[in-house]
PQR file of N, CA, C, O and H, with PARSE charges and radii, in Angstrom:
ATOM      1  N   UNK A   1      -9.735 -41.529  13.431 -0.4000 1.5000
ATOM      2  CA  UNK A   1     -10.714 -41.020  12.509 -0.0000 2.0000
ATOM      3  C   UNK A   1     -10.174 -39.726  11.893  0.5500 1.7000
ATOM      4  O   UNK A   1      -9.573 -38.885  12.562 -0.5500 1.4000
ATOM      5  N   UNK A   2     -10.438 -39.603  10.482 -0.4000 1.5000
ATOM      6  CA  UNK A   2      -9.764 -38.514   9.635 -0.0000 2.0000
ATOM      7  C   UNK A   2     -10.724 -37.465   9.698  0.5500 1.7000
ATOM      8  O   UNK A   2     -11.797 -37.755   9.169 -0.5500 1.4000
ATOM      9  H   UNK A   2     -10.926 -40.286   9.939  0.4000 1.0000
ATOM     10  N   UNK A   3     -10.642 -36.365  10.180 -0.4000 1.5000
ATOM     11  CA  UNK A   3     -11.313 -34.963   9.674 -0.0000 2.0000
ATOM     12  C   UNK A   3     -12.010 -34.680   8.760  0.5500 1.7000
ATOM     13  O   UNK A   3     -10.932 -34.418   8.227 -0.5500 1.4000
ATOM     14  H   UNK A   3      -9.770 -36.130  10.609  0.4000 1.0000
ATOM     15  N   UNK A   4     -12.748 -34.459   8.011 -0.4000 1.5000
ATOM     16  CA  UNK A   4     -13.378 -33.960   7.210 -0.0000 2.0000
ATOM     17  C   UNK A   4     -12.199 -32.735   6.139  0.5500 1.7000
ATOM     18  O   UNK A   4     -11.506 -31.862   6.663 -0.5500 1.4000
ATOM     19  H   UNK A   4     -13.624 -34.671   8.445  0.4000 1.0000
ATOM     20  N   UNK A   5     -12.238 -32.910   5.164 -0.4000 1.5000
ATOM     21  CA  UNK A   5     -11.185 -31.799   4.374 -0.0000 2.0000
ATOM     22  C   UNK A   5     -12.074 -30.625   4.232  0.5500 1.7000
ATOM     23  O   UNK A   5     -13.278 -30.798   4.040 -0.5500 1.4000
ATOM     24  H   UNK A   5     -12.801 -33.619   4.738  0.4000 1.0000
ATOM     25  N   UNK A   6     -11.546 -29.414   4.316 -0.4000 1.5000
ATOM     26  CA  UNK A   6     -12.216 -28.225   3.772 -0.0000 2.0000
ATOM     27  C   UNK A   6     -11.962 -28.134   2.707  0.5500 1.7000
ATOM     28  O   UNK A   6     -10.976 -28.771   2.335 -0.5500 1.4000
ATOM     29  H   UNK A   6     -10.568 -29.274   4.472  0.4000 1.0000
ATOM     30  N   UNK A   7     -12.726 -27.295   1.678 -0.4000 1.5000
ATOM     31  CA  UNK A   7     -12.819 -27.381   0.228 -0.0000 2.0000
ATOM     32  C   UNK A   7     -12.128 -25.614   0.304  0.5500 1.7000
ATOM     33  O   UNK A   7     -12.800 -25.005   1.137 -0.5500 1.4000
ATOM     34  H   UNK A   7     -13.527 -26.778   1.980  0.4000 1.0000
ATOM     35  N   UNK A   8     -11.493 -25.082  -0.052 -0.4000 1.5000
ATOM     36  CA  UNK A   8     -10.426 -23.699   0.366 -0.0000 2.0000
ATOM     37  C   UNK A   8      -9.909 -23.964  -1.251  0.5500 1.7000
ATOM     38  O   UNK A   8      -9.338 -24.826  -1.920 -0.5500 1.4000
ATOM     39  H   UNK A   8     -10.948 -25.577  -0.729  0.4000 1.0000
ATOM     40  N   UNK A   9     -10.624 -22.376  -1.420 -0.4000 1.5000
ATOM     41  CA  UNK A   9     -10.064 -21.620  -2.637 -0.0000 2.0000
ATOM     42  C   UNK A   9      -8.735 -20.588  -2.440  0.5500 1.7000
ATOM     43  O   UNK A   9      -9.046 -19.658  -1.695 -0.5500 1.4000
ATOM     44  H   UNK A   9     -11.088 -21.676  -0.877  0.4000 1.0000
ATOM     45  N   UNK A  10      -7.983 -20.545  -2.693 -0.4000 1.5000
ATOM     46  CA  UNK A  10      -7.142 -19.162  -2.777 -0.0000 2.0000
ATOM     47  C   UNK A  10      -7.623 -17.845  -3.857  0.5500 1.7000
ATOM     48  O   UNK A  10      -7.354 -17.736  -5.053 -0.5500 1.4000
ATOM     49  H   UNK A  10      -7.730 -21.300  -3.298  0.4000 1.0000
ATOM     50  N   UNK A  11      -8.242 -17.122  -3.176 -0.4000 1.5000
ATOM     51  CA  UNK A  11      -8.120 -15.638  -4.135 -0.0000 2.0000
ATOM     52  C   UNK A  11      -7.647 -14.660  -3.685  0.5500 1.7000
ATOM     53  O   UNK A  11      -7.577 -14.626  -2.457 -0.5500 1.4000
ATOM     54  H   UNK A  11      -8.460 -17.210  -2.204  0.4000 1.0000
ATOM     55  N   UNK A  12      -7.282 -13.818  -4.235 -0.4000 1.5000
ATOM     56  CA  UNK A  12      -6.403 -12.511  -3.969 -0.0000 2.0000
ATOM     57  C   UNK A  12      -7.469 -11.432  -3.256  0.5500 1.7000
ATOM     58  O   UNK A  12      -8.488 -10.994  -3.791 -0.5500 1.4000
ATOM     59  H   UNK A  12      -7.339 -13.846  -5.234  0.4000 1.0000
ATOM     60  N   UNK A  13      -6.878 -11.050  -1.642 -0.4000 1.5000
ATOM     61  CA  UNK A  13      -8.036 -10.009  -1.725 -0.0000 2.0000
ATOM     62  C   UNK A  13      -7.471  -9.005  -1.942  0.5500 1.7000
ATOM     63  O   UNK A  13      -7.353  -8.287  -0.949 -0.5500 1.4000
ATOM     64  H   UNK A  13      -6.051 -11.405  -1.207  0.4000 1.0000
ATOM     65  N   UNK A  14      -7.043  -8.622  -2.877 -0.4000 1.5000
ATOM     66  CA  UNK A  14      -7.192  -6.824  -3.464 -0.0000 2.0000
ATOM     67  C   UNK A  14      -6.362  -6.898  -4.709  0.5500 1.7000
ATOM     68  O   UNK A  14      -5.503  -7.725  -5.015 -0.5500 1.4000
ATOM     69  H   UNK A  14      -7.138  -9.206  -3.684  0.4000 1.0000
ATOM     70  N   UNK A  15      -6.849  -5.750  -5.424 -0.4000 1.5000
ATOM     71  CA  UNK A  15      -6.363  -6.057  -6.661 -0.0000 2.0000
ATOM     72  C   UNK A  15      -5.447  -4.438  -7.095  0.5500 1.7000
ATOM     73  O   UNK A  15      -5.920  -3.307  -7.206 -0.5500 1.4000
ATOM     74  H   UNK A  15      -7.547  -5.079  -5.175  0.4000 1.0000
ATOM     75  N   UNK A  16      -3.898  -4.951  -7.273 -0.4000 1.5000
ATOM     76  CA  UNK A  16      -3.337  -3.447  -6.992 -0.0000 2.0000
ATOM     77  C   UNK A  16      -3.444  -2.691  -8.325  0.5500 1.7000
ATOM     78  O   UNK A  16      -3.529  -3.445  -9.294 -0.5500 1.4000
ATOM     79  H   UNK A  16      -3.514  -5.870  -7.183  0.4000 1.0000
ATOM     80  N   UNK A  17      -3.463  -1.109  -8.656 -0.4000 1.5000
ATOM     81  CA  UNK A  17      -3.857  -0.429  -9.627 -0.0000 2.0000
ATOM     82  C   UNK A  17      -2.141  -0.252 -10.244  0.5500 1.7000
ATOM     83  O   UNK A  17      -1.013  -0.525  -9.833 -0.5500 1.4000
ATOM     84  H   UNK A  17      -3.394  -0.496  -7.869  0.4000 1.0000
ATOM     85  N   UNK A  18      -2.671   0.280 -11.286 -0.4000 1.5000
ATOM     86  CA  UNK A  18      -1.147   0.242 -12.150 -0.0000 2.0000
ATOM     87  C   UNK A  18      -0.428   1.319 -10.837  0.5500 1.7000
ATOM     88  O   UNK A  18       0.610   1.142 -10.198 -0.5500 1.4000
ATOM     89  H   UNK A  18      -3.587   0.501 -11.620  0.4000 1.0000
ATOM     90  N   UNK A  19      -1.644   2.693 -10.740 -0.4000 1.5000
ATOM     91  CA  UNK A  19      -0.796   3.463 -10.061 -0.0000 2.0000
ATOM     92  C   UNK A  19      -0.175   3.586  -8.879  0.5500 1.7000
ATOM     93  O   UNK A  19       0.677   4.405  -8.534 -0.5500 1.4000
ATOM     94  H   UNK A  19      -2.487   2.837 -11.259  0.4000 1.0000
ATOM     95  N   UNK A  20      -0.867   2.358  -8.053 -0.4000 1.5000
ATOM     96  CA  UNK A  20       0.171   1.915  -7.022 -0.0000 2.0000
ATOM     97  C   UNK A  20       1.332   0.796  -7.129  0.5500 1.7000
ATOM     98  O   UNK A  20       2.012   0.387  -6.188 -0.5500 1.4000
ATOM     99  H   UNK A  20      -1.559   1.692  -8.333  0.4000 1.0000
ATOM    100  N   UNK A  21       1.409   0.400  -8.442 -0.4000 1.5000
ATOM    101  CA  UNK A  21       2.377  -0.447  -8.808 -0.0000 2.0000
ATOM    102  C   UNK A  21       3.686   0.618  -9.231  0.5500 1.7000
ATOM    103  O   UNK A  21       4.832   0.608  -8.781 -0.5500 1.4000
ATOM    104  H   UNK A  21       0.857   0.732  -9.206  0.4000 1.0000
ATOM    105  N   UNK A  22       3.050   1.574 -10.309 -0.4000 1.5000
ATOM    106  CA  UNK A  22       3.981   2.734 -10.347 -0.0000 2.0000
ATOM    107  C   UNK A  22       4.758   3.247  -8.842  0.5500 1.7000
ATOM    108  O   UNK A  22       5.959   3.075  -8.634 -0.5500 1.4000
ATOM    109  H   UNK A  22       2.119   1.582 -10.674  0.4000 1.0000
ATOM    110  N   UNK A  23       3.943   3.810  -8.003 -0.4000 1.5000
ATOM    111  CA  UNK A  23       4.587   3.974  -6.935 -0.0000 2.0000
ATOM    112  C   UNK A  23       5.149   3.106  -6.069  0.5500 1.7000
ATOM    113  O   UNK A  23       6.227   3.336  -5.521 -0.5500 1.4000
ATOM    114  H   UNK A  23       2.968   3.950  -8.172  0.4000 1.0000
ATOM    115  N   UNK A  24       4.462   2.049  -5.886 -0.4000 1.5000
ATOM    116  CA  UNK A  24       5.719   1.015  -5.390 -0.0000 2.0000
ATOM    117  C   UNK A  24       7.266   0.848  -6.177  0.5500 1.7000
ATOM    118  O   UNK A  24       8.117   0.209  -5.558 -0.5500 1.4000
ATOM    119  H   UNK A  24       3.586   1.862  -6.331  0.4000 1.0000
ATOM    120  N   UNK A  25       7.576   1.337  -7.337 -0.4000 1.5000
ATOM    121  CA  UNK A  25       8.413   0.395  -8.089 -0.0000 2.0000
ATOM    122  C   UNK A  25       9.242   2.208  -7.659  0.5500 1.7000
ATOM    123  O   UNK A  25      10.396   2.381  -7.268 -0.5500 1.4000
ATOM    124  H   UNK A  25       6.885   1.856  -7.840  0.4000 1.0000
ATOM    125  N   UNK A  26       8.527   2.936  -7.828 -0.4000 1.5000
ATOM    126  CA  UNK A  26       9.647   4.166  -7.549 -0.0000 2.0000
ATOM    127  C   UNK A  26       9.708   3.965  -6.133  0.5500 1.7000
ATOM    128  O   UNK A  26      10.914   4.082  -5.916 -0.5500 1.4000
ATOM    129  H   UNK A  26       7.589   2.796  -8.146  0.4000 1.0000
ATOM    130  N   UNK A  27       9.228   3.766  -5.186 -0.4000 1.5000
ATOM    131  CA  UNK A  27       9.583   3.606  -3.600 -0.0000 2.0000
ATOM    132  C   UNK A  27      11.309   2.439  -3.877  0.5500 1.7000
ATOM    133  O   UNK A  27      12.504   2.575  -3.616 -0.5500 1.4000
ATOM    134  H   UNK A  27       8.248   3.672  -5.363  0.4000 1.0000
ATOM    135  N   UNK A  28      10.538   1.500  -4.452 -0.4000 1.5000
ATOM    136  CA  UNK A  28      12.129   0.411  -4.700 -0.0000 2.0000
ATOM    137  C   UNK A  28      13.251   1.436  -5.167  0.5500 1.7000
ATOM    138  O   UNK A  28      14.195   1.583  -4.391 -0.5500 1.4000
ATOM    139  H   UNK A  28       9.567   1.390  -4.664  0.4000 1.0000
ATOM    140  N   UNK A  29      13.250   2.277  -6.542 -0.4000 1.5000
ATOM    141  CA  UNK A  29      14.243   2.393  -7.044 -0.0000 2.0000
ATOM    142  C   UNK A  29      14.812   3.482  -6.055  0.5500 1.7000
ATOM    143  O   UNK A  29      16.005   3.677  -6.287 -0.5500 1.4000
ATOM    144  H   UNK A  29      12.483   2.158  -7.173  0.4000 1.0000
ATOM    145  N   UNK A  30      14.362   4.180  -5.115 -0.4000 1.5000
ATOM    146  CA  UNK A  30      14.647   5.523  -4.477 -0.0000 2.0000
ATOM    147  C   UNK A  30      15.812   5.024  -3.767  0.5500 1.7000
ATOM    148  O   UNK A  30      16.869   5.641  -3.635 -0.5500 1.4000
ATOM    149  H   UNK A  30      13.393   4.021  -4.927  0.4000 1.0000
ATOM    150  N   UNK A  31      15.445   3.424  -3.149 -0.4000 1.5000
ATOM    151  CA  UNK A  31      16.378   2.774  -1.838 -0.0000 2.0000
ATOM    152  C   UNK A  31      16.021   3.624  -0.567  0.5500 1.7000
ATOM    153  O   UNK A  31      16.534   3.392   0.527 -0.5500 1.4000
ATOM    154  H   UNK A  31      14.586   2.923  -3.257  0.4000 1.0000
ATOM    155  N   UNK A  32      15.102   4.630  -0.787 -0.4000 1.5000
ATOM    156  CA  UNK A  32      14.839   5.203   0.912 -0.0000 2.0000
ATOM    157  C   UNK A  32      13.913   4.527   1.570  0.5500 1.7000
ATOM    158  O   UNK A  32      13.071   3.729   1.159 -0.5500 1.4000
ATOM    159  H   UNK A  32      14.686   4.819  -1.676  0.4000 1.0000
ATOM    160  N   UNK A  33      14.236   5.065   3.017 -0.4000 1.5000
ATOM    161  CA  UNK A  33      12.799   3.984   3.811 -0.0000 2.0000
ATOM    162  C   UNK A  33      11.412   4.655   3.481  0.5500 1.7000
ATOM    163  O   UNK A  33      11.267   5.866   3.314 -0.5500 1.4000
ATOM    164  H   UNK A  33      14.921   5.714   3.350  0.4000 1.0000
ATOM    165  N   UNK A  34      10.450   3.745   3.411 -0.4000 1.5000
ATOM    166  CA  UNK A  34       9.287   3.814   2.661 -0.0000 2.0000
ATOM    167  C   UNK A  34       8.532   4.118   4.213  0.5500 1.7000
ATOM    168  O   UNK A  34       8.851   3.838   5.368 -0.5500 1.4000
ATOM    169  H   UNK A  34      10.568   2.762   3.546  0.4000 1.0000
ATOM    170  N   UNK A  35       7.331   4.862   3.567 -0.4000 1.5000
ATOM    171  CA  UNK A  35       5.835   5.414   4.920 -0.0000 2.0000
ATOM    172  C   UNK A  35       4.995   5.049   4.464  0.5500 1.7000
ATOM    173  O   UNK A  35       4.699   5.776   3.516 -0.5500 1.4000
ATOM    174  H   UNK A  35       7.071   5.089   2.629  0.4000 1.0000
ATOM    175  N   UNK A  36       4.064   3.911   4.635 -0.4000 1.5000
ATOM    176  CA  UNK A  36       3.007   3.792   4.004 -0.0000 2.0000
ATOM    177  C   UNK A  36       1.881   5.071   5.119  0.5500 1.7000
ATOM    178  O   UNK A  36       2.028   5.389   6.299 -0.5500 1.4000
ATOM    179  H   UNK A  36       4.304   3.321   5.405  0.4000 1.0000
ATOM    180  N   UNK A  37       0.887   5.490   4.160 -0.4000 1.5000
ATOM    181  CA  UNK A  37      -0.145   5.832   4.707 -0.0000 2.0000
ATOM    182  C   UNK A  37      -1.438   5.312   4.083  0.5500 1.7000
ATOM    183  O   UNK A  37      -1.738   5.136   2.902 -0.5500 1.4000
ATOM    184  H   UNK A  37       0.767   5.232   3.202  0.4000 1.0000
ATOM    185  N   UNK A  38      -2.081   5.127   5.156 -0.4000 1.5000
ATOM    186  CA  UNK A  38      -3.550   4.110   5.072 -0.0000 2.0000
ATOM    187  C   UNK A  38      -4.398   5.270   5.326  0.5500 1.7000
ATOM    188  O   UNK A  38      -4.172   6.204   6.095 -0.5500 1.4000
ATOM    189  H   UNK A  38      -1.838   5.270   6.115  0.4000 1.0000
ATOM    190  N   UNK A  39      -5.595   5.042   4.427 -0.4000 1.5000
ATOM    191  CA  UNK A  39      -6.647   5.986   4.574 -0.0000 2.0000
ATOM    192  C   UNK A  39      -7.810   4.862   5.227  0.5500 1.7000
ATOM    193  O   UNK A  39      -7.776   3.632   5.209 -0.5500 1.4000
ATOM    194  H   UNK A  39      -5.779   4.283   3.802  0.4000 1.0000
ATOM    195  N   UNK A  40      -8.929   5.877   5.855 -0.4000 1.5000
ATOM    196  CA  UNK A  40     -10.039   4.551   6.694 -0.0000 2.0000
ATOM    197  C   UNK A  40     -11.178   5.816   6.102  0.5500 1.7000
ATOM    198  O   UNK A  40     -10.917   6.761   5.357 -0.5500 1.4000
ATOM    199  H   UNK A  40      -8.956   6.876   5.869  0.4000 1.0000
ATOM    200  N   UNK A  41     -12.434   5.459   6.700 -0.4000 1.5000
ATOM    201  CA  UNK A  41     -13.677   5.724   6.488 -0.0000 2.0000
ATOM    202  C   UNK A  41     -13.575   7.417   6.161  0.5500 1.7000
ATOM    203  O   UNK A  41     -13.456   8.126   7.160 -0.5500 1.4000
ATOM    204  H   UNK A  41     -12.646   4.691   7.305  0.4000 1.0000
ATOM    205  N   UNK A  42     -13.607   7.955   5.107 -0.4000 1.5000
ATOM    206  CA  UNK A  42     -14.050   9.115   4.939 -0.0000 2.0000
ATOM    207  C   UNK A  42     -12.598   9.903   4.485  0.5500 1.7000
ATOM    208  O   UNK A  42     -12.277  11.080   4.648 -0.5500 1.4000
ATOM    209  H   UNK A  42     -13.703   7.378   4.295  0.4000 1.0000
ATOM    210  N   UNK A  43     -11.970   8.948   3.947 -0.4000 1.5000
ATOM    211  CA  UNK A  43     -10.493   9.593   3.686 -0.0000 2.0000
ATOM    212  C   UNK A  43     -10.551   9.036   2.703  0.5500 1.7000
ATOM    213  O   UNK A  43     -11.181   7.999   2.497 -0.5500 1.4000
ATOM    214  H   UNK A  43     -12.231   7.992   3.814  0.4000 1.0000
ATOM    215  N   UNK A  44      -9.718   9.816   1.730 -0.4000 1.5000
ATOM    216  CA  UNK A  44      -9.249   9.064   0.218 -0.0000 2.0000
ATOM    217  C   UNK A  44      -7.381   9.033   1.003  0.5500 1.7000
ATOM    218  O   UNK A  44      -6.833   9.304   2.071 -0.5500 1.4000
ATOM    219  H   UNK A  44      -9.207  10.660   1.897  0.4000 1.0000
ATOM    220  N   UNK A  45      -6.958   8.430  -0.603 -0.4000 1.5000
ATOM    221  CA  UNK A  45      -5.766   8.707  -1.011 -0.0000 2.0000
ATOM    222  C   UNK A  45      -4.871  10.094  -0.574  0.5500 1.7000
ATOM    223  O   UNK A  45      -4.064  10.354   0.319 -0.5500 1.4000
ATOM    224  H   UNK A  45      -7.403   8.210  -1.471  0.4000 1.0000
ATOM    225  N   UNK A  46      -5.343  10.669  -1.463 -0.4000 1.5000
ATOM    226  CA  UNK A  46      -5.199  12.550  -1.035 -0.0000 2.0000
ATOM    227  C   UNK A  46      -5.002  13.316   0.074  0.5500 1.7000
ATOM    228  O   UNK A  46      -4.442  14.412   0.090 -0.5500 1.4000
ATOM    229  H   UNK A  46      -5.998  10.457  -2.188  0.4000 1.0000
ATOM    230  N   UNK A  47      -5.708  12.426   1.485 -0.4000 1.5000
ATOM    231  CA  UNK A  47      -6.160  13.053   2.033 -0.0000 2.0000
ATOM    232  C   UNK A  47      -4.491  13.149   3.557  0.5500 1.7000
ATOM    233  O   UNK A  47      -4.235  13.727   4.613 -0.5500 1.4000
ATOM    234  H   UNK A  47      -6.163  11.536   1.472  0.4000 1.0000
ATOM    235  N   UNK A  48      -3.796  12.021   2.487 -0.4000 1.5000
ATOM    236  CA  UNK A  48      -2.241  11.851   2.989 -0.0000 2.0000
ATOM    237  C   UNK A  48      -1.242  12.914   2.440  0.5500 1.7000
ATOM    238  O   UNK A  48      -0.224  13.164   3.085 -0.5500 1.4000
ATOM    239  H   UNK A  48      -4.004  11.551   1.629  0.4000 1.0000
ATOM    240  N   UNK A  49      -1.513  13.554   1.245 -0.4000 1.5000
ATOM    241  CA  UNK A  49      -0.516  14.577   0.404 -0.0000 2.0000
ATOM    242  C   UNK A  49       0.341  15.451   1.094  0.5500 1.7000
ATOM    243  O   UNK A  49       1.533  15.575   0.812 -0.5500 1.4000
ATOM    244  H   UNK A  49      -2.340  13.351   0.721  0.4000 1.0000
ATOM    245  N   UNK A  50      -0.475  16.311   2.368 -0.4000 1.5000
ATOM    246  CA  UNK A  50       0.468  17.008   3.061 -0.0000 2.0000
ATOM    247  C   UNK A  50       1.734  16.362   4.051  0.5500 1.7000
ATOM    248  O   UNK A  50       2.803  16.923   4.292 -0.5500 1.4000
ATOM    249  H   UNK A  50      -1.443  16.210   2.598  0.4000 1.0000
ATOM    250  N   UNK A  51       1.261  14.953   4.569 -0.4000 1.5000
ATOM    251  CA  UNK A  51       1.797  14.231   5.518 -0.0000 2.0000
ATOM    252  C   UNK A  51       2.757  13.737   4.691  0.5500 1.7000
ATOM    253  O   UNK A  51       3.897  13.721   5.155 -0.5500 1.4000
ATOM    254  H   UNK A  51       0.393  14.497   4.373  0.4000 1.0000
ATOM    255  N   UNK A  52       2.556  13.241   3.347 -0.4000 1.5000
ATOM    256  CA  UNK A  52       3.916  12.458   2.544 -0.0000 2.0000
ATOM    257  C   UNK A  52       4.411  13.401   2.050  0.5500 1.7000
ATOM    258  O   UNK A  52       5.425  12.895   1.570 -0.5500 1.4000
ATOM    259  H   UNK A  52       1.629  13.254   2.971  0.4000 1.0000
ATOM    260  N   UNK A  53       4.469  15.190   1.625 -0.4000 1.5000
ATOM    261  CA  UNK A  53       5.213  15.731   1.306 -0.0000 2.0000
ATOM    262  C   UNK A  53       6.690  15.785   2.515  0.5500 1.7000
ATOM    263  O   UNK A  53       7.876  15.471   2.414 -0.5500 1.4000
ATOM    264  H   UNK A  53       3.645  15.601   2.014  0.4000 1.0000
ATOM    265  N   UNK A  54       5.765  16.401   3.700 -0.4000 1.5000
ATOM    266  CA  UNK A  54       6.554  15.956   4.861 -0.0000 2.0000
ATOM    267  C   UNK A  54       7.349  15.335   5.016  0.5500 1.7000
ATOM    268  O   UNK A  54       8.491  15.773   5.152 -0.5500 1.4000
ATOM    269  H   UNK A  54       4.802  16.657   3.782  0.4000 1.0000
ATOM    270  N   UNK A  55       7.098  14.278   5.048 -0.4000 1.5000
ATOM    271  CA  UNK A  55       8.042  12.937   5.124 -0.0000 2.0000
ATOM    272  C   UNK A  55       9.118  12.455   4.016  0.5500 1.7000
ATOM    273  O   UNK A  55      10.215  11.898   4.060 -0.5500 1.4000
ATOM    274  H   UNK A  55       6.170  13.922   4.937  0.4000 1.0000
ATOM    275  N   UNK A  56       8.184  12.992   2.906 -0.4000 1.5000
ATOM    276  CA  UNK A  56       9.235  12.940   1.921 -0.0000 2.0000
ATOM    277  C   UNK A  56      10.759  14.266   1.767  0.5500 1.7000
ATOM    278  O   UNK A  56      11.774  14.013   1.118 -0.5500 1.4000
ATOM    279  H   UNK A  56       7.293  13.445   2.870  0.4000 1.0000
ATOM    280  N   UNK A  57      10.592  15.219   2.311 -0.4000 1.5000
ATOM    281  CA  UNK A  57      11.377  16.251   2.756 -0.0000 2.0000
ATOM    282  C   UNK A  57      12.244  15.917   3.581  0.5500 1.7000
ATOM    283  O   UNK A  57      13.330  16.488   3.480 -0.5500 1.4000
ATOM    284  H   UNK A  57       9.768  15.425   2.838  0.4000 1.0000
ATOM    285  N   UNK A  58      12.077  14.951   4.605 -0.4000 1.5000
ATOM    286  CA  UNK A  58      12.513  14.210   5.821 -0.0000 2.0000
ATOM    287  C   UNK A  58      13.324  13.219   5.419  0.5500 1.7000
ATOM    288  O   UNK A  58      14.052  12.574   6.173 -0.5500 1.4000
ATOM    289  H   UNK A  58      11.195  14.487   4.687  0.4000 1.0000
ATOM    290  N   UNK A  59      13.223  13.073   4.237 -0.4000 1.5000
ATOM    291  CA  UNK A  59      14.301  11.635   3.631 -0.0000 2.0000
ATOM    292  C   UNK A  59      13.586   9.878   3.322  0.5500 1.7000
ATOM    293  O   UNK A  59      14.095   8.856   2.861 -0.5500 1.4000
ATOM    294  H   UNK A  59      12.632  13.598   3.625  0.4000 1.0000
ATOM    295  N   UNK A  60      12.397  10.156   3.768 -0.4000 1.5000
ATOM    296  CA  UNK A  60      11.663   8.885   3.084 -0.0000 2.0000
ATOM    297  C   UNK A  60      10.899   9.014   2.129  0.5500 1.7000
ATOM    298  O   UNK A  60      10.664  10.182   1.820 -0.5500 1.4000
ATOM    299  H   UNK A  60      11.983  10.985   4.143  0.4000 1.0000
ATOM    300  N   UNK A  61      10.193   7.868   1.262 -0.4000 1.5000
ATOM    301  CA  UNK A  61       9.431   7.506   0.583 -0.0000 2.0000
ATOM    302  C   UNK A  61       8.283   7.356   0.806  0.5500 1.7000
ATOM    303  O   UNK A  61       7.998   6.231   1.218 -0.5500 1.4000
ATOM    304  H   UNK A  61      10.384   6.919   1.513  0.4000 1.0000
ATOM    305  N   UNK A  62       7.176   8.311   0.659 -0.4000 1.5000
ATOM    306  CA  UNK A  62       6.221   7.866   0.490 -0.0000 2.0000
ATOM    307  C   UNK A  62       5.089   7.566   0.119  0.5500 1.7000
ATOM    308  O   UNK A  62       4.430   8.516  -0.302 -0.5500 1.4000
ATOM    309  H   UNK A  62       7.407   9.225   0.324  0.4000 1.0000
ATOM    310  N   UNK A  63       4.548   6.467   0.115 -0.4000 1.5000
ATOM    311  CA  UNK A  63       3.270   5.576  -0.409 -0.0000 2.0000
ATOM    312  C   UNK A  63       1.981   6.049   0.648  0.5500 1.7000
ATOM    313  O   UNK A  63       1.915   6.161   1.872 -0.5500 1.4000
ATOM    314  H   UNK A  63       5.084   5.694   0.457  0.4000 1.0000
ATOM    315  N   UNK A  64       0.750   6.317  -0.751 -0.4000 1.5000
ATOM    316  CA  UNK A  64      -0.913   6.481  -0.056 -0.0000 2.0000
ATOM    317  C   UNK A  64      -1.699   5.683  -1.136  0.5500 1.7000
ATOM    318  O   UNK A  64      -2.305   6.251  -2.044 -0.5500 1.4000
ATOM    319  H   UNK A  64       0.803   6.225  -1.745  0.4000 1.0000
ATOM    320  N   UNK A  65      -1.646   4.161  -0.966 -0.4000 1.5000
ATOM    321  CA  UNK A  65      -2.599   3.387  -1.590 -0.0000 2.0000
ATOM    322  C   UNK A  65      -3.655   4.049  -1.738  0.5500 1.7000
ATOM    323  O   UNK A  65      -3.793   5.178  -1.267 -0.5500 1.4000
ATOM    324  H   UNK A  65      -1.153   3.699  -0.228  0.4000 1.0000
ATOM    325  N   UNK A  66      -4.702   3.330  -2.530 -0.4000 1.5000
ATOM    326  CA  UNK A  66      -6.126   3.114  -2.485 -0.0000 2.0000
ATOM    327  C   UNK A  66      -6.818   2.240  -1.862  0.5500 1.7000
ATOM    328  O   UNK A  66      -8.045   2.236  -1.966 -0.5500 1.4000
ATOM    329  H   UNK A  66      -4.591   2.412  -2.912  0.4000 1.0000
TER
END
């Protein structure tokens, strides 16, 4: 007996902004290793600036999505 098929859409969950496309594409051209930082409940973007200056001083790249 055959299964029942699920009916399964593909959509994208998230939709990236130019300005993290900008920064991804300079993370590529740098060739350094990349840091992502993730913000959670009560954090923006921003709230990474001191931590990726850091790191970026340190010899990596880095990225603070939205």
């Amino acid at each position: 007996m055959n299964a029942p098929q699920a009916n399964t859409t593909v959509t994208p969950a998230a939709t990236i902004t130019e300005h993290e496309t900008q920064a991804a594409r300079h993370a590529n051209v740098t060739g350094l290793r990349p840091v992502v930082f993730i913000h959670g409940l009560w954090l923006l973007p921003s709230s990474w600036e001191r931590w990726a200056a850091l790191y970026e001083e340190a010899g990596y790249t880095a990225l603070a999505p939205g």
